[in-house]
VEXBAKOL-900959 format. One record per residue (C-alpha): residue in three letters; residue number from 1; x, y, z. Coordinates in nm, 3 decimals. Layout:
% residues N
<koldren><r>ALA</r><k>NUM</k><x>X</x><y>Y</y><z>Z</z></koldren>
...
% end
This chain:
% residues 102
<koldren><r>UNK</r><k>1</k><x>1.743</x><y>-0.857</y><z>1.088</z></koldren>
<koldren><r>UNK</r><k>2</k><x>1.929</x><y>-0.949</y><z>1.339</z></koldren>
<koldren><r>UNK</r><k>3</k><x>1.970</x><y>-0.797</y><z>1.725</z></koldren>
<koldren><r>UNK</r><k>4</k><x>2.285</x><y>-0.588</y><z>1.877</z></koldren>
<koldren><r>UNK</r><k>5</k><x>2.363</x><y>-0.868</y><z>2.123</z></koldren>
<koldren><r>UNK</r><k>6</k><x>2.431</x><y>-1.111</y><z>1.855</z></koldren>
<koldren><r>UNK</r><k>7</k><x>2.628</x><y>-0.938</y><z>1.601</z></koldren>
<koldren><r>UNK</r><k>8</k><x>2.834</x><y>-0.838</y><z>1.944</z></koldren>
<koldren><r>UNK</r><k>9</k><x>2.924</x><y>-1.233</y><z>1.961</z></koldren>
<koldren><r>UNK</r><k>10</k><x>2.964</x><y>-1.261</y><z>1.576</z></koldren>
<koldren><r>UNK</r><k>11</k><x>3.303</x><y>-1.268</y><z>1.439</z></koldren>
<koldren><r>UNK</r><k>12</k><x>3.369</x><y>-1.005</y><z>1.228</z></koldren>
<koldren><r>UNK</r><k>13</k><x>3.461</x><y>-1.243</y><z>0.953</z></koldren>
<koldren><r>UNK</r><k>14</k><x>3.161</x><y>-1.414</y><z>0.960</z></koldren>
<koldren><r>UNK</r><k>15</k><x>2.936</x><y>-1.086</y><z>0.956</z></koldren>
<koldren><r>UNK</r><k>16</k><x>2.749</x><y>-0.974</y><z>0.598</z></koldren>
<koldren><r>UNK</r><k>17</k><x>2.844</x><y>-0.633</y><z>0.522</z></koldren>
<koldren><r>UNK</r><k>18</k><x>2.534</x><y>-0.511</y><z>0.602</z></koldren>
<koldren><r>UNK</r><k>19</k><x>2.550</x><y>-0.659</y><z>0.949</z></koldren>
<koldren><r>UNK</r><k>20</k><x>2.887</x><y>-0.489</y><z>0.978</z></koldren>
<koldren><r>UNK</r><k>21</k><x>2.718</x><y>-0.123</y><z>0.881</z></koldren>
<koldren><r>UNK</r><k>22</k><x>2.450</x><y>-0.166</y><z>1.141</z></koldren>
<koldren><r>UNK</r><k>23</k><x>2.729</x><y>-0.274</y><z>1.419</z></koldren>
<koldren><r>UNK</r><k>24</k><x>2.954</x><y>0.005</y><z>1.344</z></koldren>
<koldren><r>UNK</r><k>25</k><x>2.659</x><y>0.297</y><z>1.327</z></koldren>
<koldren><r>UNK</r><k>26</k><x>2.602</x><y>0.124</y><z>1.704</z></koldren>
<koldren><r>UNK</r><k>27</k><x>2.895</x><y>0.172</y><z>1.816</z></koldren>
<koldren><r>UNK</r><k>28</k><x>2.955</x><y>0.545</y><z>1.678</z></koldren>
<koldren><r>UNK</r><k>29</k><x>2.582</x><y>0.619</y><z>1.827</z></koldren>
<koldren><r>UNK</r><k>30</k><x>2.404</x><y>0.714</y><z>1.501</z></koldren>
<koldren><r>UNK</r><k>31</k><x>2.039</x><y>0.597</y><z>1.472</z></koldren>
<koldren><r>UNK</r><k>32</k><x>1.975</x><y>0.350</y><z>1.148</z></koldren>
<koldren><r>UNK</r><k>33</k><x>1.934</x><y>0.553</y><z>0.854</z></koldren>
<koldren><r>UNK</r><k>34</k><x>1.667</x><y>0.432</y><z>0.626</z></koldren>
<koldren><r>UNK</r><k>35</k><x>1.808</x><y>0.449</y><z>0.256</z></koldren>
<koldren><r>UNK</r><k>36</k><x>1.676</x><y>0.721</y><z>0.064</z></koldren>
<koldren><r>UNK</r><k>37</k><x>1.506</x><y>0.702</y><z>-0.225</z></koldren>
<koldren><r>UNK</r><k>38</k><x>1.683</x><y>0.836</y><z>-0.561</z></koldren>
<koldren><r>UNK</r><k>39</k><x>1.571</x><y>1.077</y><z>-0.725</z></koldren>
<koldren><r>UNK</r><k>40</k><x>1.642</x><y>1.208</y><z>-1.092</z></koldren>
<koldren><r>UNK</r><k>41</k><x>1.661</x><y>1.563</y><z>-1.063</z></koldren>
<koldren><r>UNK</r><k>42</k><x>1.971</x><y>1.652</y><z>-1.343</z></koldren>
<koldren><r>UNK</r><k>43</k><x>1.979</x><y>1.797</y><z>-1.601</z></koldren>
<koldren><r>UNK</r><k>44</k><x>1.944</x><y>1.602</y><z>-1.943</z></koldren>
<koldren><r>UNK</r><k>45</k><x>2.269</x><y>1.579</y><z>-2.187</z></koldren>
<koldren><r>UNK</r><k>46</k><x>2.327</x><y>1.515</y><z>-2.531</z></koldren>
<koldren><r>UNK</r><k>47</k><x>2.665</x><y>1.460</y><z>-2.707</z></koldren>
<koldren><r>UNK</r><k>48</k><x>2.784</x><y>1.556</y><z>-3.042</z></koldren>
<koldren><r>UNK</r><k>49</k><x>2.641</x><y>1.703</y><z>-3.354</z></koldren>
<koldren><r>UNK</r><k>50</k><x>2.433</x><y>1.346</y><z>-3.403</z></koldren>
<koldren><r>UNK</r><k>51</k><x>2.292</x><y>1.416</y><z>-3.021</z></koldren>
<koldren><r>UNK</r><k>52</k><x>2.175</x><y>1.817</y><z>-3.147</z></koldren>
<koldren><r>UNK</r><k>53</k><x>2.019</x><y>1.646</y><z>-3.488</z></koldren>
<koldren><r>UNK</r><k>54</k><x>1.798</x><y>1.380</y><z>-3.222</z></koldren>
<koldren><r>UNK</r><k>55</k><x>1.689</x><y>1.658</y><z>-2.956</z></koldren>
<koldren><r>UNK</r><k>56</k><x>1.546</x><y>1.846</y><z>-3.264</z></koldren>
<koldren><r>UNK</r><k>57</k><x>1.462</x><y>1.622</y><z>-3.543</z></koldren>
<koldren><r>UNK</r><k>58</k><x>1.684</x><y>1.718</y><z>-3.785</z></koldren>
<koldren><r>UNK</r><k>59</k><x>1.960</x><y>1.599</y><z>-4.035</z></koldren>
<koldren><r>UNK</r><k>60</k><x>2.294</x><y>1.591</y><z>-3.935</z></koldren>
<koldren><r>UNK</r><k>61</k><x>2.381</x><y>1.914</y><z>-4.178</z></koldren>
<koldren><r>UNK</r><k>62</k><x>2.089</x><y>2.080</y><z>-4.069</z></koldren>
<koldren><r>UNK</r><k>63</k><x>2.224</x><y>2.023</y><z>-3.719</z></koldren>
<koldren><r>UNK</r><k>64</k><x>2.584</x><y>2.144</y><z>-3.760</z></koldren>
<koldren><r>UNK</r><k>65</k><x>2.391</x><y>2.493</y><z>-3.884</z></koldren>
<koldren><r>UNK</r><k>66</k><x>2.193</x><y>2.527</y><z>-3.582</z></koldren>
<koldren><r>UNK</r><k>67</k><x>2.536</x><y>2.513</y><z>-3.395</z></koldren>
<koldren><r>UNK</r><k>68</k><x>2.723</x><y>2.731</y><z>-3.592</z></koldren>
<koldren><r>UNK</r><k>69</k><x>2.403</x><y>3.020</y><z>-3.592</z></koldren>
<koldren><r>UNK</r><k>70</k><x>2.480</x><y>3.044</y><z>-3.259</z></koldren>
<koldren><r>UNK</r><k>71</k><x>2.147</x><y>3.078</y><z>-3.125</z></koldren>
<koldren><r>UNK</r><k>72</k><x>2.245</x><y>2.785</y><z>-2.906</z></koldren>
<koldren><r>UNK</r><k>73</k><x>2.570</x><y>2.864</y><z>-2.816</z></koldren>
<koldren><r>UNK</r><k>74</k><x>2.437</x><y>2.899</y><z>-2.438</z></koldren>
<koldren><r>UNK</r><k>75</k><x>2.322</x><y>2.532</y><z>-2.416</z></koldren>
<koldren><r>UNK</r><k>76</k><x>2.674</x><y>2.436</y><z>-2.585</z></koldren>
<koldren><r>UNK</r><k>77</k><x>3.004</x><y>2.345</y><z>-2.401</z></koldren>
<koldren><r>UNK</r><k>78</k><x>3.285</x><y>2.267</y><z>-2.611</z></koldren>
<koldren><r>UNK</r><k>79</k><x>3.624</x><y>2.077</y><z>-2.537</z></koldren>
<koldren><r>UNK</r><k>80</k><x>3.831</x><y>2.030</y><z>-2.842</z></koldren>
<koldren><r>UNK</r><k>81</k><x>3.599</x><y>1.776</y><z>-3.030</z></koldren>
<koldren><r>UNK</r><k>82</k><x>3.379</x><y>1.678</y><z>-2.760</z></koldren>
<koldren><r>UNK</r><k>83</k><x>3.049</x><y>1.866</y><z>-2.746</z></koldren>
<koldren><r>UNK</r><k>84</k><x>2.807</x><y>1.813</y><z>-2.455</z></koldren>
<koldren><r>UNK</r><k>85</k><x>2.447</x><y>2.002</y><z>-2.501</z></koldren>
<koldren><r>UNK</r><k>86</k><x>2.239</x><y>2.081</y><z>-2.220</z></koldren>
<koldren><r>UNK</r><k>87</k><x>1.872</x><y>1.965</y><z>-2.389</z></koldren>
<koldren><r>UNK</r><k>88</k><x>1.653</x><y>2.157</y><z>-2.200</z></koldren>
<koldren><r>UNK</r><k>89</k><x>1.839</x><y>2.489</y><z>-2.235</z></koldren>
<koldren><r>UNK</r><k>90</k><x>1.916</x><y>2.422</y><z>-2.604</z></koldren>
<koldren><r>UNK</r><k>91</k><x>1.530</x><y>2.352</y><z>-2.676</z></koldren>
<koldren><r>UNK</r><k>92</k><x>1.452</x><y>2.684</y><z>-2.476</z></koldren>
<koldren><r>UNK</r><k>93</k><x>1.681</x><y>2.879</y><z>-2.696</z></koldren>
<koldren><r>UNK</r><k>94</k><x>1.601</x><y>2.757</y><z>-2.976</z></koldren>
<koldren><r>UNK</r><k>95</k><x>1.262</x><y>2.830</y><z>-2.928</z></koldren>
<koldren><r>UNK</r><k>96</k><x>1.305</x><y>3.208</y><z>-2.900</z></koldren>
<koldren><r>UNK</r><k>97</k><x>1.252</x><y>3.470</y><z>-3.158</z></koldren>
<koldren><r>UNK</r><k>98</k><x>1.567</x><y>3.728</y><z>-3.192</z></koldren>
<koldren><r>UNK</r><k>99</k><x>1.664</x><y>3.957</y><z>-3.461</z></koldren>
<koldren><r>UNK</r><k>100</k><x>1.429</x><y>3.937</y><z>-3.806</z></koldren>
<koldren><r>UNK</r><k>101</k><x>1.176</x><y>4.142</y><z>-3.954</z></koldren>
<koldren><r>UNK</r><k>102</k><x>0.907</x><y>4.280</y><z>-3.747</z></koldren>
% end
């Protein structure tokens, strides 16, 4: 990297962007910030009636039933045709036990 002093004498037109980051964070008085490493905290989607039938194994009729029991219906958002399925919450839902004999 290069020093303060000389990116002071460098035309700005001649500076990397980079060079032009660390001059300007200089002259507002912020320290360097070291980039940040990214992390993959979201939550996991899956699209469509062919995205519920690969989160749970299943044919594509078997996976137009699950969404029409409703046990899912939680995990499900809906916009006219689009359908986006949280994974995680679809799986845990799925996986409980309502209604039935006992």
């Amino acid at each position: 990297m290069t020093n303060i002093q000389e990116l002071l004498s460098k035309p700005v037109w001649q500076m990397t962007g980079e060079e032009f980051i660390m001059l300007s964070r200089y002259a507002s008085g912020q320290p360097e910030a070291q980039p940040q490493p990214v992390t993959d905290t979201g939550r996991k989607y899956v699209y469509g009636i062919l995205g519920i039938a690969k989160l749970f194994g299943c044919s594509l009729p078997t996976a137009n039933r699950i969404k029409k029991s409703g046990k899912i219906d939680k995990a499900i958002t809906q916009i006219g045709r689009k359908i986006i399925v949280d994974a995680e919450l679809a799986l845990e839902l799925a996986g409980k036990k309502t209604g039935g004999r006992k």
